[in-house]
N, C-alpha and C positions, 0 to 999 in steps of 0.2 A: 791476664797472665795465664790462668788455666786454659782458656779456649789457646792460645798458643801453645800451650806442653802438651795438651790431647790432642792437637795438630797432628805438633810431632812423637808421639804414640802412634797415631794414626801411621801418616808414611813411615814410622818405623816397623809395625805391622804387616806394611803391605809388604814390605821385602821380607820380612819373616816368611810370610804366606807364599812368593814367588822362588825361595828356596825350598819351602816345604815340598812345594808342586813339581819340583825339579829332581826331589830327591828319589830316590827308587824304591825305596819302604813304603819311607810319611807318606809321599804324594799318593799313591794309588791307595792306601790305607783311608786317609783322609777323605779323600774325592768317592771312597765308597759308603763310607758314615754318612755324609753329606747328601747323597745320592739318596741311601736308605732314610735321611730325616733323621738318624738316631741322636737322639740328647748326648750333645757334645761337655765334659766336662773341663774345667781348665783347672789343673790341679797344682798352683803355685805352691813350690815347695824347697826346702833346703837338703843338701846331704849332710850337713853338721857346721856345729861353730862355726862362724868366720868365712863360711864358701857361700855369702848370696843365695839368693833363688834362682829355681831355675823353672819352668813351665811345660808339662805334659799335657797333650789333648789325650783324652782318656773318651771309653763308654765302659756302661756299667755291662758286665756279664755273668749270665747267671742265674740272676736273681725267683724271685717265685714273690710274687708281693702277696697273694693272697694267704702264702703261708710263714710271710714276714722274712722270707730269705733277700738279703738287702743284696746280692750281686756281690759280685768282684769288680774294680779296676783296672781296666784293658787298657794300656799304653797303645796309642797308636801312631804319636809323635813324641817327640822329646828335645827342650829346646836350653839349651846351655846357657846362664851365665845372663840371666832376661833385668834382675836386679838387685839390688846392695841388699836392700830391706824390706821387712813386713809390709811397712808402712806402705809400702810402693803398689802393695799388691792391689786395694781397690782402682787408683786410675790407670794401670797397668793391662788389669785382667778387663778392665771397661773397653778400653780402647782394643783390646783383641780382640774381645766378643764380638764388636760395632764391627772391625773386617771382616773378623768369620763369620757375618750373617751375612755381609753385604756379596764378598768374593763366592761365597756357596750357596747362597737363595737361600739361608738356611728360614724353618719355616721358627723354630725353636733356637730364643736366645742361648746359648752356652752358660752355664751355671759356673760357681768357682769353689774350689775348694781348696785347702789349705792344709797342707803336711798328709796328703790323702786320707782327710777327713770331711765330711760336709759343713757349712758353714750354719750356724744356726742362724733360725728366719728370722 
């Protein structure tokens, strides 16, 4: 039963991914992160009560690690309405990850984070 819902994740993904590529922001946004290798974020998140998740690919900007300056959050897609609940987020954000490595060579999985916070390890 799961290998068939992360199926279908999966081909639900890739058509996310073939809209993203279409679009005239995301896609060339995207296709530039990807390009650069930069540490792609997937930031499952809600706008309040009762409105679902919804899914940003983000990179971090900014930052200075050696003097603890942790970056900002650069939206570089933004995907509506992805699912009902929290719950949903680990086989959700798995099954994006697994296309946005596969559709972009990415060299670095996607990381996920939740209400644009990091996940603890």
């Amino acid at each position: 039963m799961m290998d068939q819902r992360h199926a279908e994740l999966l081909a639900f993904f890739d058509v996310a991914i073939d809209k993203i590529r279409a679009h005239a922001s995301y896609g060339p946004k995207l296709a530039d992160a990807a390009k650069e290798q930069r540490e792609l974020i997937l930031n499952f998140h809600t706008h309040g009560p009762g409105q679902g998740y919804c899914t940003s690919i983000c990179v971090l900007e900014g930052g200075v690690p050696l003097i603890g300056l942790p970056g900002e959050l650069t939206e570089l897609v933004h995907l509506r309405a992805i699912a009902r609940t929290l719950e949903e987020c680990d086989p959700f954000m798995e099954a994006f990850a697994d296309k946005l490595v596969e559709r972009y060579a990415l060299k670095h999985r996607p990381i996920t984070w939740v209400d644009g916070n990091a996940r603890p390890a």
